[in-house]
C-alpha positions in Angstrom: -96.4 91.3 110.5 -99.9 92.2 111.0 -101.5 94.6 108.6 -104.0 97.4 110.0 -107.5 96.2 110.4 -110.3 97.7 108.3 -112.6 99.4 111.3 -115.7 98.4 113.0 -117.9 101.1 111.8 -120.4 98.0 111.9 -120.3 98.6 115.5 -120.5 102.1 115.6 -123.8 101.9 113.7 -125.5 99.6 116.1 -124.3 101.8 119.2 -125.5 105.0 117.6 -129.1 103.1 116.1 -129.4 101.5 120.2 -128.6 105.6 121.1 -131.4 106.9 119.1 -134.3 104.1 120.1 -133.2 105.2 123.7 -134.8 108.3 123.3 -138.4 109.2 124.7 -139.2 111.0 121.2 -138.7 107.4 119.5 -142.1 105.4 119.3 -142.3 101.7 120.2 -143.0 101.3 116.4 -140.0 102.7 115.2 -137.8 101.0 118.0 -139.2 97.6 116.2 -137.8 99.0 112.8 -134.3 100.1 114.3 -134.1 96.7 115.8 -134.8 95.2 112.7 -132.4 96.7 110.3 -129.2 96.6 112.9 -130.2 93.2 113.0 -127.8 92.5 109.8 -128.1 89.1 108.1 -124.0 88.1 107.0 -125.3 87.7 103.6 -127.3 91.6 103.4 -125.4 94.9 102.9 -123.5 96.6 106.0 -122.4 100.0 105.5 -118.3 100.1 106.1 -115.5 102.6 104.7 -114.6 103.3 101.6 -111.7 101.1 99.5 -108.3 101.6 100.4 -107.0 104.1 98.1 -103.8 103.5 95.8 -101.8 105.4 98.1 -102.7 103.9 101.1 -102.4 100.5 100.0 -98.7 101.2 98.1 -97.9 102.4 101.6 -99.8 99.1 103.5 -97.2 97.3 101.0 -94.3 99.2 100.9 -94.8 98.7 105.3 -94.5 94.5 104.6 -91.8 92.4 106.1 -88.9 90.7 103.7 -90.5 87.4 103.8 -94.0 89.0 102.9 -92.6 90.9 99.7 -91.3 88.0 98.7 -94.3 86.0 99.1 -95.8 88.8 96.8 -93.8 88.4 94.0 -93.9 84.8 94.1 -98.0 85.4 93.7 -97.1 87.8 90.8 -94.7 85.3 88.9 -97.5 82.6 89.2 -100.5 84.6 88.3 -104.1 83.5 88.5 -107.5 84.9 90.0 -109.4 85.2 92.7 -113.2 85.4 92.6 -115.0 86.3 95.7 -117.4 88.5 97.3 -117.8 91.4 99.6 -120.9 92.2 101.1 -121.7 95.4 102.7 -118.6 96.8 100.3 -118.9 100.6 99.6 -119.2 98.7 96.1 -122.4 97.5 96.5 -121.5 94.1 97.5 -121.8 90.9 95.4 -118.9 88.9 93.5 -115.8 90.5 92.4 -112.3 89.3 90.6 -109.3 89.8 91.4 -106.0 89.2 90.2 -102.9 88.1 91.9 -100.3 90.5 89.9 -101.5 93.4 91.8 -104.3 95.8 90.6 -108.1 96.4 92.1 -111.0 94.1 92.3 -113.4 93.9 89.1 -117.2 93.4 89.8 -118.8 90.4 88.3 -122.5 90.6 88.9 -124.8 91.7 92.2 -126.2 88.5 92.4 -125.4 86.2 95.4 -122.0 85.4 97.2 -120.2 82.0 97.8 -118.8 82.2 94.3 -117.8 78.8 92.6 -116.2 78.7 88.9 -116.7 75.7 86.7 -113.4 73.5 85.7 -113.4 75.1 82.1 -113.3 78.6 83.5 -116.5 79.0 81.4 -119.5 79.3 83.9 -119.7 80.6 87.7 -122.7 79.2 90.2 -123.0 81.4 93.3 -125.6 81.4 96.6 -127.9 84.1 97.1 -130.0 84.9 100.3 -133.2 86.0 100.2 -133.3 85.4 96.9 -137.0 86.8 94.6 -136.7 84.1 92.0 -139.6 81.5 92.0 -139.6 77.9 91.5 -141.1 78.0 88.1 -138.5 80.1 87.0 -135.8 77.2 88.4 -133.8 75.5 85.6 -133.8 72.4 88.0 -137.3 70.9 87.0 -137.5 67.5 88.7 -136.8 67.3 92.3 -135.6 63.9 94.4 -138.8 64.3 96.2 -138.2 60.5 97.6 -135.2 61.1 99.3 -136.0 64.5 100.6 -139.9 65.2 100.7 -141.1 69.3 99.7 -143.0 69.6 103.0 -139.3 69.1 104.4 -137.7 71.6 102.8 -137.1 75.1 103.3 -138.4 76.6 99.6 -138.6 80.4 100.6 -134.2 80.9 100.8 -131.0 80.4 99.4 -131.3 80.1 95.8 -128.1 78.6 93.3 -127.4 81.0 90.6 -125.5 80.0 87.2 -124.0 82.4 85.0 -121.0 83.5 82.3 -118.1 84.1 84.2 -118.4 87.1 83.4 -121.3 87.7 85.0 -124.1 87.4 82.2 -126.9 85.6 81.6 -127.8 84.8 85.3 -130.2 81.9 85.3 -131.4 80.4 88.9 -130.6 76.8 89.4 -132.9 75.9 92.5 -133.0 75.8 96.1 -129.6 74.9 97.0 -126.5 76.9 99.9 -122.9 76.6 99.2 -123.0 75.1 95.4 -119.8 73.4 94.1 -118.9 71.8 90.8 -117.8 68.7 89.9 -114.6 68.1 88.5 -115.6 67.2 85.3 -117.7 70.8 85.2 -121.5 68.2 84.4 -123.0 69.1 88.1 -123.5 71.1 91.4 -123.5 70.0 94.9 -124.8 71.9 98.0 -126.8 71.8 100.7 -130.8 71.8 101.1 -132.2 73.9 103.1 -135.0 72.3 106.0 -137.1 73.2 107.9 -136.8 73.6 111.7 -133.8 71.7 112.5 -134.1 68.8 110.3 -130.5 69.0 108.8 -129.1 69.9 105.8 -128.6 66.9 103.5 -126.4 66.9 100.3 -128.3 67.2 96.8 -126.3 67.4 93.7 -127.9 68.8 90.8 -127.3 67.4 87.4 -126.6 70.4 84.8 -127.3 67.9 81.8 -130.5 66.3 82.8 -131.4 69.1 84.8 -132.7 67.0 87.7 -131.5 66.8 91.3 -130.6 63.7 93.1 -129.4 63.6 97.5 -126.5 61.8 98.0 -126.6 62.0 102.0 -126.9 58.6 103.5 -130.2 57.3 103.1 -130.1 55.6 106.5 -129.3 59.2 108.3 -132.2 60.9 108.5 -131.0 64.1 110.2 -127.2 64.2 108.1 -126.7 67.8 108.9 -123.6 69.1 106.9 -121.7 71.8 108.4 -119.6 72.8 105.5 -119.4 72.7 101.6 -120.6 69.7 99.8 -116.8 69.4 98.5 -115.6 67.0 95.9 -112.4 65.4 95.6 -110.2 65.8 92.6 -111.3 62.3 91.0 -115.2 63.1 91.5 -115.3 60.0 93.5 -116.0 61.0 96.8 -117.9 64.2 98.3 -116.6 65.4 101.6 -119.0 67.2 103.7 -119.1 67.6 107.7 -121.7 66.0 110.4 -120.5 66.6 113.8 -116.8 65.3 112.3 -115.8 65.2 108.4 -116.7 62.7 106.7 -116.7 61.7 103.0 -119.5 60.1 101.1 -118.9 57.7 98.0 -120.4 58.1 94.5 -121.1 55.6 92.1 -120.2 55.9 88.4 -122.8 58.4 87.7 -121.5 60.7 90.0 -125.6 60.9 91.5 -126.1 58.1 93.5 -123.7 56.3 96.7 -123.1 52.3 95.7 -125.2 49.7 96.7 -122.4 48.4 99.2 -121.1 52.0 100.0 -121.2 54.2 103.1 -119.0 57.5 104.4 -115.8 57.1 106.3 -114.3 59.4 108.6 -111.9 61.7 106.3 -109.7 63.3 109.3 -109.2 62.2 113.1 -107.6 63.7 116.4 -107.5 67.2 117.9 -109.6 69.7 115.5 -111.1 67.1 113.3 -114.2 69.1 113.1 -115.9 72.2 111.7 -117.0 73.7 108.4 -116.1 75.4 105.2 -113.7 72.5 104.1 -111.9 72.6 100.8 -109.7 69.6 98.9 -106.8 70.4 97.6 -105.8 70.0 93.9 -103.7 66.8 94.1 -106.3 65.1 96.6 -103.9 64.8 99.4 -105.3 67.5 101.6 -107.9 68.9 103.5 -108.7 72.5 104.8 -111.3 73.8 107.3 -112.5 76.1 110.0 -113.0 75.7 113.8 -115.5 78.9 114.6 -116.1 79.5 118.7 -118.2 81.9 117.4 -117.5 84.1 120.0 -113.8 85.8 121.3 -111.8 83.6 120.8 -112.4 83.7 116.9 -112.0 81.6 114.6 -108.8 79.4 112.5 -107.7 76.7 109.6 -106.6 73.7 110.2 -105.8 71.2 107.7 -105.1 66.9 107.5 -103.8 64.4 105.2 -106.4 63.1 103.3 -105.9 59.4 102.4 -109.8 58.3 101.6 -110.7 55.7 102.8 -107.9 56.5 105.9 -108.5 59.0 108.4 -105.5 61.4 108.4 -104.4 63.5 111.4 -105.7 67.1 111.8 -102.9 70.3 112.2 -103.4 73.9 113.0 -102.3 76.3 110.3 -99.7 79.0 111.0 -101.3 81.9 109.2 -99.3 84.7 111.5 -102.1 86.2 113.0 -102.7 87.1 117.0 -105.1 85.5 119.4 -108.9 86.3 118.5 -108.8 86.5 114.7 -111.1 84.9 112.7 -109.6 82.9 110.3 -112.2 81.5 107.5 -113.0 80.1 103.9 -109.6 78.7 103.1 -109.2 78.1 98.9 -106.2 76.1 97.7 -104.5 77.7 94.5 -104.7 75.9 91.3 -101.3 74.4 92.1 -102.1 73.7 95.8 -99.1 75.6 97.0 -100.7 78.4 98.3 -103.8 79.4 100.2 -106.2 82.0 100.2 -108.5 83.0 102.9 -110.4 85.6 104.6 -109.0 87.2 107.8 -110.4 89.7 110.2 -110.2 91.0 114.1 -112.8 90.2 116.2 -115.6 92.5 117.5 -116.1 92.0 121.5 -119.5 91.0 122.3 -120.1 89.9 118.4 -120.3 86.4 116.7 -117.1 86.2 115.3 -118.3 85.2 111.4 -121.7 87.5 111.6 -119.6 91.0 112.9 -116.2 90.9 111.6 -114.9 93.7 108.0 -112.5 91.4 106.5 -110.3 90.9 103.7 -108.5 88.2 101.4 -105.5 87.2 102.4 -102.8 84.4 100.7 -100.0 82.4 102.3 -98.1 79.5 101.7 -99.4 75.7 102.0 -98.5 73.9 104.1 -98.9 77.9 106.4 -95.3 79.0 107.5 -96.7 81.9 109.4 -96.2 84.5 106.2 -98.9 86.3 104.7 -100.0 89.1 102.3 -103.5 90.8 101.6 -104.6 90.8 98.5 -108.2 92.6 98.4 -108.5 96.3 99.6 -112.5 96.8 99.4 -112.7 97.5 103.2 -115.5 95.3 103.4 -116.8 92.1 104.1 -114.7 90.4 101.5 -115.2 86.5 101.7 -115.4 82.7 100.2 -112.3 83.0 97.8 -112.2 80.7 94.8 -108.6 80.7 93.3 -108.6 79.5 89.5 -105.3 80.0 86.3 -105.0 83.1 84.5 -108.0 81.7 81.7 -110.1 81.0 84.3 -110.0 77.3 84.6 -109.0 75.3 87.4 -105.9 73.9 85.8 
């Protein structure tokens, strides 16, 4: 069963701003300035309805399938949290909580998206665009300025954020997209931001000696990772995407690849490529996104993941029709479910950029059943599933 969508007033807005700059009374000035602001950046605020009231959602619920009710309770016997965020909410967007026995989303702070909790449940990193803090201000003093020279790098976006999980204390990290954390909770990994089209290599950030240290092959100039700088389970290996996934080795230190080490191909065959990958708890699997970014939307598909092996790539069932988009899938602590966000598309839209969405949760491996568990009517995105306390495990 497919749940009602959440609108397109997104689209309405744009027709009615193109409607207005049509007119003779507009100035050429002003058309610049409409243009501009309908224009919206993924990561900025959209306006979109207002949260789906109690009613209407006990009647969304009530309206599920058998094998979707009984999907719910199984999320409400297991428990856990979801952190994610929803910009352009009628809540002001930023990164919420949720929790999987039912009940509305909590706001954790304003400040970024791409939420990330540490192993201990302790500390959350998150991404924010457009971000006002300055390098001096950065907690991440000494830069791997060998590996990845400044007049390289884009310095003016996309600034790491680490906080309290519950939102306090907000101190920016550095210059960093996507960040993860290790598994033993001692660093960050993300993306850097360059210039022009000079890739995005893999940095990690070290939390204890506060320095930052790229682990993309040194031989690959232009390593241009598609997706989250991911770790495994172990903290051996980081799996990130360039054209195909691949996964890059670490040495003991966790900061550096071995002397005698290079990536390998994580997955093969039909689908083995994309963006937004996650690992699952026991190691075994891999998750990620194919975007057309047009139409035809955008879907999961997962592989066996048997480093250094190449497992096959499959297609999730998630239950949804033709031209969905599909994205950000997040493995629950016991990697038996899986989170992600799902939308409709907009004709005529990228699919990602365009689309309100919500978090939805089904089974892993996917049998096709699902239930939505986020009713902010907004762009609600990049789930990170932890225990009841917080912590991974």
């Amino acid at each position: 069963m497919v749940l009602p969508g959440t609108g397109d007033s997104a689209r309405r807005i744009r027709k009615g701003a193109f409607k207005m700059a049509n007119s003779k009374m507009v100035s050429a000035a002003f058309l610049v300035l409409v243009v501009a602001a309908i224009r919206v950046h993924p990561g900025e605020a959209k306006k979109l309805p207002d949260p789906v009231t109690e009613d209407e959602r006990k009647k969304l619920i009530d309206a599920e399938t058998p094998e979707q009710k009984k999907l719910r309770e199984e999320l409400k016997a297991i428990g856990g949290k979801i952190y994610f965020d929803a910009w352009g909410s009628s809540a002001g967007g930023g990164v919420f909580v949720v929790s999987l026995d039912g009940g509305d989303a909590k706001k954790v702070t304003k400040i970024g998206g791409y939420p990330h909790v540490s192993p201990d449940g302790k500390k959350l990193v998150t991404h924010q665009w457009h971000s006002k803090a300055r390098p001096e201000e950065f907690l991440i003093k000494k830069l791997d300025e060998k590996a990845v020279p400044l007049d390289q790098r884009n310095m003016e976006d996309r600034v790491a954020w680490i906080m309290n999980i519950d939102g306090s204390d907000p101190k920016p990290l550095g210059y960093m997209w996507d960040p993860h954390w290790s598994p033993d909770g001692k660093r960050v990994a993300g993306n850097l931001n360059m210039k022009g089209r000079g890739g995005r290599p893999i940095a990690v950030f070290d939390l204890e000696k506060m320095e930052e240290r790229v682990v993309s092959p040194p031989n690959w100039p232009n390593f241009n990772s598609r997706g989250f700088a991911t770790y495994t389970p172990d903290g051996r290996w980081i799996i990130s995407g360039n054209q195909r996934f691949v996964a890059i080795p670490l040495d003991g230190s966790g900061l550096a690849m071995p002397s005698d080490g290079k990536p390998v191909l994580a997955v093969s065959g039909s689908g083995a490529e994309g963006c937004n990958q996650e690992v699952s708890p026991d190691g075994n699997w891999l998750v990620w996104v194919i975007d057309t970014y047009g139409e035809a939307g955008a879907w999961i598909y997962y592989g066996e993941l048997a480093l250094p092996r190449a497992g096959n790539s499959i297609k999730a069932r998630l239950g949804w029709q033709d031209k969905s988009v599909n994205y950000d899938p997040c493995f629950s602590p016991d990697g038996k479910y899986m989170a992600y966000m799902h939308g409709e598309c907009v004709p005529g839209k990228r699919s990602y950029d365009s689309v309100p969405s919500e978090i939805y949760v089904t089974r892993f491996p996917p049998d096709g059943v699902n239930v939505r568990v986020t009713w902010l009517n907004g762009c609600a995105r990049h789930p990170h599933w932890v225990t009841g306390s917080g912590a991974w495990k």
